[in-house]
Backbone and ligand atoms as CSV (ligand in chain L), in Angstrom:
chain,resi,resn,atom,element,x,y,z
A,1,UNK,N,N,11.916,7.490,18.634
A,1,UNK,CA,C,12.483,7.511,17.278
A,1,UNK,C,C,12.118,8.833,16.598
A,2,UNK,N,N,13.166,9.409,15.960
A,2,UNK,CA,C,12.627,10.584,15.185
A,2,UNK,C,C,12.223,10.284,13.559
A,3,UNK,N,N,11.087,11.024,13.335
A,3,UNK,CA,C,10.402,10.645,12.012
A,3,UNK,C,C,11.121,10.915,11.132
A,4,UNK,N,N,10.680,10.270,9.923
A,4,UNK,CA,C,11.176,11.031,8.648
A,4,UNK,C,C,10.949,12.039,8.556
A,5,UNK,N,N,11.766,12.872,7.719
A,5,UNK,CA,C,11.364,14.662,6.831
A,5,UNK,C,C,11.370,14.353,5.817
A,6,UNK,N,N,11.957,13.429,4.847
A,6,UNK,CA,C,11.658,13.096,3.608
A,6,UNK,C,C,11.339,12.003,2.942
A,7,UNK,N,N,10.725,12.240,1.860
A,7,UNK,CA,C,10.505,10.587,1.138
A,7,UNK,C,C,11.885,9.943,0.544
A,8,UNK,N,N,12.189,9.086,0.708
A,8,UNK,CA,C,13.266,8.200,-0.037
A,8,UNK,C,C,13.378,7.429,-0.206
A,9,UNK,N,N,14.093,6.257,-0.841
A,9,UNK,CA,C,14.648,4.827,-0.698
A,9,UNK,C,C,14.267,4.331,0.086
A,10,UNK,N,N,15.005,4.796,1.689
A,10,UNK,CA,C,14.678,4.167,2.959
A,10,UNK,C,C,13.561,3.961,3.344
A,11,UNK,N,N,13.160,5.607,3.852
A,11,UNK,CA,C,11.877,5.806,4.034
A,11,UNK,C,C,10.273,5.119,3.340
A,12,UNK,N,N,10.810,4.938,2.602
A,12,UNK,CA,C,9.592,4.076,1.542
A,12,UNK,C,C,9.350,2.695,1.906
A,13,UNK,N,N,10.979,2.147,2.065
A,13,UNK,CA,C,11.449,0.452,2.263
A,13,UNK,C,C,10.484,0.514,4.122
A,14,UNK,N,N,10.778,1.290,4.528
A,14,UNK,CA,C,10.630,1.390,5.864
A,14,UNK,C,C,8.649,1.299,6.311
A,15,UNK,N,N,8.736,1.849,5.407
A,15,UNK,CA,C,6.947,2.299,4.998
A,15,UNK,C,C,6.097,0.743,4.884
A,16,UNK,N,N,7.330,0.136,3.883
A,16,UNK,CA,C,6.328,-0.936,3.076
A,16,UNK,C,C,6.231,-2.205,4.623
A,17,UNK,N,N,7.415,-2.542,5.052
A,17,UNK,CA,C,7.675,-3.000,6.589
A,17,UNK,C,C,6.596,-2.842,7.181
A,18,UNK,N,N,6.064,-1.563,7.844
A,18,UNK,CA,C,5.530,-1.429,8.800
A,18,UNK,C,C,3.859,-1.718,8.212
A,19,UNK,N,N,3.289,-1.129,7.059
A,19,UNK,CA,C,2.439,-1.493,6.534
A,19,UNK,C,C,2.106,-2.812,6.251
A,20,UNK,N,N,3.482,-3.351,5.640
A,20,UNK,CA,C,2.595,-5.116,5.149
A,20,UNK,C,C,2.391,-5.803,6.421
A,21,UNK,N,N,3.249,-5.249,7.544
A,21,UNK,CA,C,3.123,-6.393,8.395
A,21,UNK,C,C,1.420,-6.246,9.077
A,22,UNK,N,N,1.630,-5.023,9.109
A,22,UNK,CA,C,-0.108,-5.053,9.724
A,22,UNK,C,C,-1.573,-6.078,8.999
A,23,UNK,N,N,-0.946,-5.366,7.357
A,23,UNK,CA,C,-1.808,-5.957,6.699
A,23,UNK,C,C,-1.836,-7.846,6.643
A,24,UNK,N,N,-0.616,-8.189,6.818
A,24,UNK,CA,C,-0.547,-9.972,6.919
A,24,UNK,C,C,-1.826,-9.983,7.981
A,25,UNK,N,N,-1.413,-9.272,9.159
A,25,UNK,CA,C,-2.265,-9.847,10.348
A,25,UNK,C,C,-3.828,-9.866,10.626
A,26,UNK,N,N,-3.872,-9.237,9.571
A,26,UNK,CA,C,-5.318,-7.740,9.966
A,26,UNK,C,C,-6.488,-9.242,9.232
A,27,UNK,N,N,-7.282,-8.993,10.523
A,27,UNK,CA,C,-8.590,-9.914,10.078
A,27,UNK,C,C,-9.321,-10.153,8.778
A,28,UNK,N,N,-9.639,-8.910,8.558
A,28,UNK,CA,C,-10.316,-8.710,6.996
A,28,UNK,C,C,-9.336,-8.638,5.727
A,29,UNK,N,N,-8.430,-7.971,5.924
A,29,UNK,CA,C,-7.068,-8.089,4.896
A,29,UNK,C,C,-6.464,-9.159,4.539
A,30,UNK,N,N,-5.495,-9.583,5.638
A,30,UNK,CA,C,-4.791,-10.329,6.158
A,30,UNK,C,C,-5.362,-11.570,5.070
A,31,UNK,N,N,-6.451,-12.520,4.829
A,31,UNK,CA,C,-6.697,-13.203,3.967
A,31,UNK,C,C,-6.587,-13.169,2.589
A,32,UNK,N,N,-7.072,-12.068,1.799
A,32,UNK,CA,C,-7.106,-11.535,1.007
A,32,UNK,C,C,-5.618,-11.803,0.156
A,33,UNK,N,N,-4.719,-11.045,1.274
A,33,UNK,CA,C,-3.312,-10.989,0.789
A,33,UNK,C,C,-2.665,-11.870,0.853
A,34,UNK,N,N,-2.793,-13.089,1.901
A,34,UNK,CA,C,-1.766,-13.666,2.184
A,34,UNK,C,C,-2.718,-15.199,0.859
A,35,UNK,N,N,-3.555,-15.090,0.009
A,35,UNK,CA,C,-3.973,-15.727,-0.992
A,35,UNK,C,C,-2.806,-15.131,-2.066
A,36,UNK,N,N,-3.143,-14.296,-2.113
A,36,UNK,CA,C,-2.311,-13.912,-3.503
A,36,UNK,C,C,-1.329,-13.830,-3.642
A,37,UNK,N,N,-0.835,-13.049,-2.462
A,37,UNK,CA,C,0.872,-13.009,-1.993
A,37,UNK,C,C,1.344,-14.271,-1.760
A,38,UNK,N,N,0.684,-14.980,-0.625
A,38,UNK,CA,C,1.457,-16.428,-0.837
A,38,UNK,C,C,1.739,-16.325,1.169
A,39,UNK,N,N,2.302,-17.457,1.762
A,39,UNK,CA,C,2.449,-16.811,3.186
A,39,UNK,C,C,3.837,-17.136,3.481
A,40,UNK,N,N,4.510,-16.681,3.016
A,40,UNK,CA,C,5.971,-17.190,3.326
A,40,UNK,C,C,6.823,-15.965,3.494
A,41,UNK,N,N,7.800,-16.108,4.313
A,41,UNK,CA,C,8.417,-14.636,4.311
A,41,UNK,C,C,8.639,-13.766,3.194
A,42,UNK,N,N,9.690,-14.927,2.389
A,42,UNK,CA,C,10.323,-14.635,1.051
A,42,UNK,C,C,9.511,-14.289,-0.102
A,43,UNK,N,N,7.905,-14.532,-0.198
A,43,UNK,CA,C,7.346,-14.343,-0.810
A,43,UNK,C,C,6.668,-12.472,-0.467
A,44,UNK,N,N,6.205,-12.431,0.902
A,44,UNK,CA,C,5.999,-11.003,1.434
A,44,UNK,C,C,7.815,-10.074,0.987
A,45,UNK,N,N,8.498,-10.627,0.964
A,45,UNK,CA,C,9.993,-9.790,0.813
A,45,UNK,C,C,9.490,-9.292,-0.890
A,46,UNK,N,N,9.161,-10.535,-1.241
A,46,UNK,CA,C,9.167,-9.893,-2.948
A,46,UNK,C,C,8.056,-8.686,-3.397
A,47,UNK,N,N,6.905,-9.020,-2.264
A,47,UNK,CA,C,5.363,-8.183,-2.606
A,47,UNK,C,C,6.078,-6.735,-1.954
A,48,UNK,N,N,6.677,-6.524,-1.147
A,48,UNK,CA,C,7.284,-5.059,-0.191
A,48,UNK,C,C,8.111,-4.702,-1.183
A,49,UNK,N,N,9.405,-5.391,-2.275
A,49,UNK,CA,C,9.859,-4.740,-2.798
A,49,UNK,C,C,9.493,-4.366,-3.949
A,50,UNK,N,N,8.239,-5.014,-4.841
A,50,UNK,CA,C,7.412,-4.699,-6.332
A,50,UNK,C,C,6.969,-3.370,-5.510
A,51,UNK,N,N,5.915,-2.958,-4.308
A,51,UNK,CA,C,5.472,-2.172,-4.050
A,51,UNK,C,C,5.628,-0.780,-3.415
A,52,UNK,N,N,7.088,-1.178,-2.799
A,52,UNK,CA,C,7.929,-0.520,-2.598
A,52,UNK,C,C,8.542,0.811,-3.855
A,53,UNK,N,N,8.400,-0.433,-4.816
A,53,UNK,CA,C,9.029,0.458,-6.386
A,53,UNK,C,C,8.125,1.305,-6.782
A,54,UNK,N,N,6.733,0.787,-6.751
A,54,UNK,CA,C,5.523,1.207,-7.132
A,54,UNK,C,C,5.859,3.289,-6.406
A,55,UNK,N,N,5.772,2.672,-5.161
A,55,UNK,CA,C,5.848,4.256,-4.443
A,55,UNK,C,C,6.817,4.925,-4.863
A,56,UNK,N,N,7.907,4.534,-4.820
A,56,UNK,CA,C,8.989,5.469,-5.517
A,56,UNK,C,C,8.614,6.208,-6.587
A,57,UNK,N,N,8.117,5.590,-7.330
A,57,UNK,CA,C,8.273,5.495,-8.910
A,57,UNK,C,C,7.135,6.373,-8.772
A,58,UNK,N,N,6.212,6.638,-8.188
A,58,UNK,CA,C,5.149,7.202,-7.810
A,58,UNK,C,C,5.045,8.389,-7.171
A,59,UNK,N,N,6.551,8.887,-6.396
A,59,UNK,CA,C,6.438,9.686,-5.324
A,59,UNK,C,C,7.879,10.652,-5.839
A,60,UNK,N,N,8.694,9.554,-6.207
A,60,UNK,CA,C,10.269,10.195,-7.035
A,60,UNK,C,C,10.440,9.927,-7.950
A,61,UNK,N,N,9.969,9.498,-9.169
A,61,UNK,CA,C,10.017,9.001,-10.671
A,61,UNK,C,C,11.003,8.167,-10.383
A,62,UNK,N,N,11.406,7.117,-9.278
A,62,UNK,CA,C,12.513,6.483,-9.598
A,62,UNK,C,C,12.023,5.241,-9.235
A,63,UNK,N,N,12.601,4.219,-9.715
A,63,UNK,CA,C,12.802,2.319,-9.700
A,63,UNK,C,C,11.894,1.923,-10.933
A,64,UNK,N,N,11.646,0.543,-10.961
A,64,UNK,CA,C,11.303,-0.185,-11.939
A,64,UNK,C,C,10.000,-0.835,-12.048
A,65,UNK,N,N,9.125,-0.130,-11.274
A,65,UNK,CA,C,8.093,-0.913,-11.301
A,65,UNK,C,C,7.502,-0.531,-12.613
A,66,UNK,N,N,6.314,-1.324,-13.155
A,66,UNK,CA,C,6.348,-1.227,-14.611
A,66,UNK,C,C,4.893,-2.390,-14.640
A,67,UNK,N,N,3.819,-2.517,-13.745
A,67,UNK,CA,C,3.113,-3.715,-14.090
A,67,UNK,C,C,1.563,-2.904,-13.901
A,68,UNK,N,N,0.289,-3.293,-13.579
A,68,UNK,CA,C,-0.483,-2.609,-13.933
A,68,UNK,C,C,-2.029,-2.790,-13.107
A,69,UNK,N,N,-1.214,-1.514,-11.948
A,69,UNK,CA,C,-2.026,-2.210,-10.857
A,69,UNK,C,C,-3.690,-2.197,-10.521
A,70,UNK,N,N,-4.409,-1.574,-11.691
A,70,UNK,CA,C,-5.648,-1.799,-11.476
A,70,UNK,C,C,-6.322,-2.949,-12.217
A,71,UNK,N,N,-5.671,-3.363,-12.893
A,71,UNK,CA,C,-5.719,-4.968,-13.518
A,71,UNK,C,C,-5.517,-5.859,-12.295
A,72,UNK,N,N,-4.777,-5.567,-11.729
A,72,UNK,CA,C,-4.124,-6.877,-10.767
A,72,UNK,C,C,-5.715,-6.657,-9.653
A,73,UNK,N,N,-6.125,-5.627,-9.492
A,73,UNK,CA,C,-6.947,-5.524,-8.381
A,73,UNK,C,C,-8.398,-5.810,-8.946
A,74,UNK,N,N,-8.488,-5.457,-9.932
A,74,UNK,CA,C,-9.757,-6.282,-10.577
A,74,UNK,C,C,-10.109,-7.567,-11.121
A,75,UNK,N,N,-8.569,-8.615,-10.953
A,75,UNK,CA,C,-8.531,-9.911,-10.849
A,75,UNK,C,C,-8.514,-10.631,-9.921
A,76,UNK,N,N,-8.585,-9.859,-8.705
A,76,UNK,CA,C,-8.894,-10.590,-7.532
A,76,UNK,C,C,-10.069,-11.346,-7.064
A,77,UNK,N,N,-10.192,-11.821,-6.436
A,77,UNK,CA,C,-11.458,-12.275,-5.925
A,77,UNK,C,C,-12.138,-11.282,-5.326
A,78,UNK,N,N,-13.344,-11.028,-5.462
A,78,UNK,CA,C,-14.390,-9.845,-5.357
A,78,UNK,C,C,-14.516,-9.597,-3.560
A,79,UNK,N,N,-14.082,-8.391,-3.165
A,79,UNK,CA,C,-14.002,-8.011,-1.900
A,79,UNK,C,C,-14.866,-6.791,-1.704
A,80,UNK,N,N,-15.388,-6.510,-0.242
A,80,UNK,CA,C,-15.986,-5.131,-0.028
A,80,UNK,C,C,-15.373,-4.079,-0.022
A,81,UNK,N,N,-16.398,-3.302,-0.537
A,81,UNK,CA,C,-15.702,-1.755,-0.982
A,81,UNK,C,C,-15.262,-1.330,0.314
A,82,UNK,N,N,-16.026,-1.691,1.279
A,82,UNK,CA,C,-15.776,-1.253,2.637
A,82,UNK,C,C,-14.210,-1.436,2.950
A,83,UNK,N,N,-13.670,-2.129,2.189
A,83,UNK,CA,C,-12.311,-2.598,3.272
A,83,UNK,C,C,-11.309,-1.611,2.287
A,84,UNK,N,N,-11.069,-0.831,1.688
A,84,UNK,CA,C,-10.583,0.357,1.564
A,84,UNK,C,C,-10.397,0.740,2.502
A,85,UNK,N,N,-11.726,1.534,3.217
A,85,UNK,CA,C,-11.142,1.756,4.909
A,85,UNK,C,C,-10.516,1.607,5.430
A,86,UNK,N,N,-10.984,0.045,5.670
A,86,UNK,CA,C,-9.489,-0.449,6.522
A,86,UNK,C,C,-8.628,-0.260,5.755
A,87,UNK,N,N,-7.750,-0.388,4.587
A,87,UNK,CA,C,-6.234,-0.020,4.312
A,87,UNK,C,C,-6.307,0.463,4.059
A,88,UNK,N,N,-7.030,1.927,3.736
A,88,UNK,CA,C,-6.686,3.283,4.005
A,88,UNK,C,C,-6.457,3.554,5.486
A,89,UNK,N,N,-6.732,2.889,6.591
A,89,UNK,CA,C,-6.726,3.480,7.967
A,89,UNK,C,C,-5.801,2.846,7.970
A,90,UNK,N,N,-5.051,1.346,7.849
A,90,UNK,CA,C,-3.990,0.658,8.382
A,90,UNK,C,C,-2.702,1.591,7.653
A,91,UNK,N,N,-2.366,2.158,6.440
A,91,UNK,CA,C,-1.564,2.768,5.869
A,91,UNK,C,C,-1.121,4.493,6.181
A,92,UNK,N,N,-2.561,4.818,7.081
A,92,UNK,CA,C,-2.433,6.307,7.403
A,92,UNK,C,C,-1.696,5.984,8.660
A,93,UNK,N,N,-2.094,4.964,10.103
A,93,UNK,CA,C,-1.521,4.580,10.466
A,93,UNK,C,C,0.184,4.301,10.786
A,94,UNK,N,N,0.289,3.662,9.677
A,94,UNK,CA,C,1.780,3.229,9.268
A,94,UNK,C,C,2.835,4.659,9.183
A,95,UNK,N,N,1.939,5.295,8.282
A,95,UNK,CA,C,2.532,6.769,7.742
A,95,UNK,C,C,3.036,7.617,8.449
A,96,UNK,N,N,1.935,7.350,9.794
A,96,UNK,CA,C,2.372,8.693,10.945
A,96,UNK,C,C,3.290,7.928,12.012
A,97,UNK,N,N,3.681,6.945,12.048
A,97,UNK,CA,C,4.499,6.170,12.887
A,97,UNK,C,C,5.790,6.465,12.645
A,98,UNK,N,N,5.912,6.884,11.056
A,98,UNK,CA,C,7.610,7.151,10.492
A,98,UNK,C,C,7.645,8.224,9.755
A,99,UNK,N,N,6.912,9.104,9.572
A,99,UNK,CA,C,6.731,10.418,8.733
A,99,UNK,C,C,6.515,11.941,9.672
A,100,UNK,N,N,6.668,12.163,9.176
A,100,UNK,CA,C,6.465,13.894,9.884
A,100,UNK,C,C,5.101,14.225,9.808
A,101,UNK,N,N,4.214,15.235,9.507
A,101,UNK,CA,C,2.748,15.358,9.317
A,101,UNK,C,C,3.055,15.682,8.052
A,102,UNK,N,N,3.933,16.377,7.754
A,102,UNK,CA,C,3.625,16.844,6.207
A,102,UNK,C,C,4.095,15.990,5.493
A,103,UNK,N,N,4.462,15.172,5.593
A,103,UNK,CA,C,5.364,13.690,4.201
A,103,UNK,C,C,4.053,12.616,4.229
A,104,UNK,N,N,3.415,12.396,6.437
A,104,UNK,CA,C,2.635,11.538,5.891
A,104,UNK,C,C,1.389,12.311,5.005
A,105,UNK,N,N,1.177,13.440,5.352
A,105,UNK,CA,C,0.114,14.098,4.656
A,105,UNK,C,C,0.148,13.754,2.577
A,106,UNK,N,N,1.214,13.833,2.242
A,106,UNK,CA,C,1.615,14.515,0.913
A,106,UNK,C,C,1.231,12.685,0.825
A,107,UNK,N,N,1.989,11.799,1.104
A,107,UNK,CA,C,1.700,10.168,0.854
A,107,UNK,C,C,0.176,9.808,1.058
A,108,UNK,N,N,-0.639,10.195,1.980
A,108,UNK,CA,C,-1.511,9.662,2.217
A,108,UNK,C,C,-2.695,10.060,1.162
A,109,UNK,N,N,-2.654,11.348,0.578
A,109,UNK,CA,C,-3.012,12.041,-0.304
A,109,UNK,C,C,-3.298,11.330,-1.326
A,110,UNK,N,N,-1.611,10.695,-1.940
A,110,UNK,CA,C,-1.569,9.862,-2.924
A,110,UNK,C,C,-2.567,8.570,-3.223
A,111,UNK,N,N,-2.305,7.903,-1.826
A,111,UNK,CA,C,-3.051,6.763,-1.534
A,111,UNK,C,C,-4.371,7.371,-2.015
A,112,UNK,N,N,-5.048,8.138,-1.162
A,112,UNK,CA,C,-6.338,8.367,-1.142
A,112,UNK,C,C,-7.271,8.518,-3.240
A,113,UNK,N,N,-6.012,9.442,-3.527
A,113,UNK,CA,C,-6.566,9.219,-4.815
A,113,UNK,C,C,-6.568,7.682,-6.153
A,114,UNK,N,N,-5.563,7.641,-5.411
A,114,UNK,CA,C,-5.371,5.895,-6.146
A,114,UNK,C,C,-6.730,5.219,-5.764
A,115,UNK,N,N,-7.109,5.094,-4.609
A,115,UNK,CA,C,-8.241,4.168,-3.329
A,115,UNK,C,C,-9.530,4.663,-4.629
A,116,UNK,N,N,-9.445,5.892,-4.581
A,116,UNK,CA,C,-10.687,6.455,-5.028
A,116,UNK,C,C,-10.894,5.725,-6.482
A,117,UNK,N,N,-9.819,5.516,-7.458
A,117,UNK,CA,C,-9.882,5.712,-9.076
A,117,UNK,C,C,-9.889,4.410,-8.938
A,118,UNK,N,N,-9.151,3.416,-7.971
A,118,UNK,CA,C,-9.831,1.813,-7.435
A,118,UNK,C,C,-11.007,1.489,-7.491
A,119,UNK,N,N,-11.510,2.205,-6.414
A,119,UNK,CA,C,-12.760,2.134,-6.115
A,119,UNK,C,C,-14.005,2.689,-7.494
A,120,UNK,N,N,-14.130,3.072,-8.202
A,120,UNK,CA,C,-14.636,3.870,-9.272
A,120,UNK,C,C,-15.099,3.344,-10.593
A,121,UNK,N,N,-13.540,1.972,-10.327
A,121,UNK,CA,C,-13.243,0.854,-11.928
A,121,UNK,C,C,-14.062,-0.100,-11.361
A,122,UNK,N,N,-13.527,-1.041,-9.781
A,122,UNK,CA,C,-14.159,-1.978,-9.239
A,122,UNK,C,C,-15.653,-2.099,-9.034
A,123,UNK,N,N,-16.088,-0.791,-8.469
A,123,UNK,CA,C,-17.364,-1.305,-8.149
A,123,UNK,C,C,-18.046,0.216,-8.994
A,124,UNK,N,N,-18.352,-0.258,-10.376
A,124,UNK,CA,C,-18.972,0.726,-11.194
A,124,UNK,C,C,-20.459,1.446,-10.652
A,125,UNK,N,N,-21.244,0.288,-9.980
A,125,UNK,CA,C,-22.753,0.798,-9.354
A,125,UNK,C,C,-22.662,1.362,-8.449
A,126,UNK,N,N,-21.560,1.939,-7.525
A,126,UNK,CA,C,-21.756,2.382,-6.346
A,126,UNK,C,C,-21.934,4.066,-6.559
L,1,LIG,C1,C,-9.040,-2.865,0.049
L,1,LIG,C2,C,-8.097,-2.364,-0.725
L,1,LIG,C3,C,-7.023,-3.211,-1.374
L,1,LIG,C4,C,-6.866,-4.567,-1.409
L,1,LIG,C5,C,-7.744,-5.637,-0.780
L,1,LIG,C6,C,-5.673,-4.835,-2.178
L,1,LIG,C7,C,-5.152,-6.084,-2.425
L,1,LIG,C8,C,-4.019,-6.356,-3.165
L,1,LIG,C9,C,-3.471,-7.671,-3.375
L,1,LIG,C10,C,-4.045,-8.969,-2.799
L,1,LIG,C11,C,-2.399,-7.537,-4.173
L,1,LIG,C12,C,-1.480,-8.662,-4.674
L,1,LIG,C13,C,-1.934,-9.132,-6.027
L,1,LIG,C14,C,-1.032,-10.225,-6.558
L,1,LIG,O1,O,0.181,-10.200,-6.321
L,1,LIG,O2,O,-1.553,-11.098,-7.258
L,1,LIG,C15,C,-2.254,-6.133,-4.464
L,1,LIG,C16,C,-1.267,-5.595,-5.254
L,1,LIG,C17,C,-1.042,-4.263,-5.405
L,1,LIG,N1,N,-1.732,-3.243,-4.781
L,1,LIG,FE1,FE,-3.410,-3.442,-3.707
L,1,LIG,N2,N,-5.114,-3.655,-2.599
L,1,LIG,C18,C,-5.902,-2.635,-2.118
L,1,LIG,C19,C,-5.684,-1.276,-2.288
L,1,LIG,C20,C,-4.603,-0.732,-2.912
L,1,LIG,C21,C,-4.331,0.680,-3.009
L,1,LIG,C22,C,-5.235,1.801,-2.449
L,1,LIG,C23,C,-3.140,0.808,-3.694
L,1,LIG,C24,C,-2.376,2.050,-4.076
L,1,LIG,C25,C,-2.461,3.185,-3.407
L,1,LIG,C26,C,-2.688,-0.523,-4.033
L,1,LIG,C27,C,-1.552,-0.816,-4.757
L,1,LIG,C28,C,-1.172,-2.054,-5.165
L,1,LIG,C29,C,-0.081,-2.311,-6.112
L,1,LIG,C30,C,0.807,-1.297,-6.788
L,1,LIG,C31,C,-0.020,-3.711,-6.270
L,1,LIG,C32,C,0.955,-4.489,-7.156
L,1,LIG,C33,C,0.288,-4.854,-8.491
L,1,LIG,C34,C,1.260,-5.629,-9.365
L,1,LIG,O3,O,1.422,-6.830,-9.132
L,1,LIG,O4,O,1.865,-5.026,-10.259
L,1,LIG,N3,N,-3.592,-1.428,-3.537
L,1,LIG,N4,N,-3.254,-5.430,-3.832
């Protein structure tokens, strides 16, 4: 398959696919999400396309996301800082499977600083 060269619509939709599915499965994740998300297809269809928007909106000023995601992550049930890692590794992953080096580079970037300003609110003593 040849990678993406750019970020887009697709490319993003394509992104969120290959990422959530890992994350449903993934030992340490995989719980986490499939609590909140819910475990039903139709319910993962709705979490890929809120987050989906998120990136756009994030990467191309475009779609509708509009909700407020370090609230949502500090209402969760209290998880290790450690597992950043892991979905920072499951998402870098994902990135280079359908991206070029420089798109996943420029995305992963993103992630990384979001992870960080996450990490910073959540666990204030570290
Ligand atoms: C270990 C790290 C993380 C865990 C365990 C985690 C977990 C979750 C879970 C369970 C939800 C669903 C909440 C719900 O629907 O009630 C969620 C939503 C979300 N996550 Fe994460 N997350 C992590 C890291 C990140 C990072 C690094 C980003 C961004 C780069 C991110 C972006 C989002 C966004 C945008 C939402 C949607 C919030 C909304 O409902 O408006 N998450 N996350």
């Amino acid at each position: 398959m040849s990678k993406y060269e750019t970020i887009n619509q697709e490319s993003i939709a394509k992104l969120m696919e290959i990422f959530y599915e890992k994350i449903r499965i993934d030992e340490n994740l995989g719980p986490i999400f499939n609590k909140a998300v819910g475990v039903s297809n139709e319910e993962w269809k709705k979490h890929k396309k809120k987050i989906g928007n998120f990136w756009t909106g994030m990467l191309l000023g475009e779609g509708d996301y509009n909700g407020q995601p370090l609230k949502k992550h500090m209402d969760l049930p209290p998880f290790k800082i450690e597992l950043f890692d892991n979905w920072l590794s499951l998402f870098e992953e994902s990135l280079k499977s359908i991206y070029n080096d420089e798109m996943s580079n420029v995305i992963l970037q993103r992630a990384n600083m979001i992870a960080k300003n996450f990490k910073k609110a959540l666990y204030p003593n570290i």
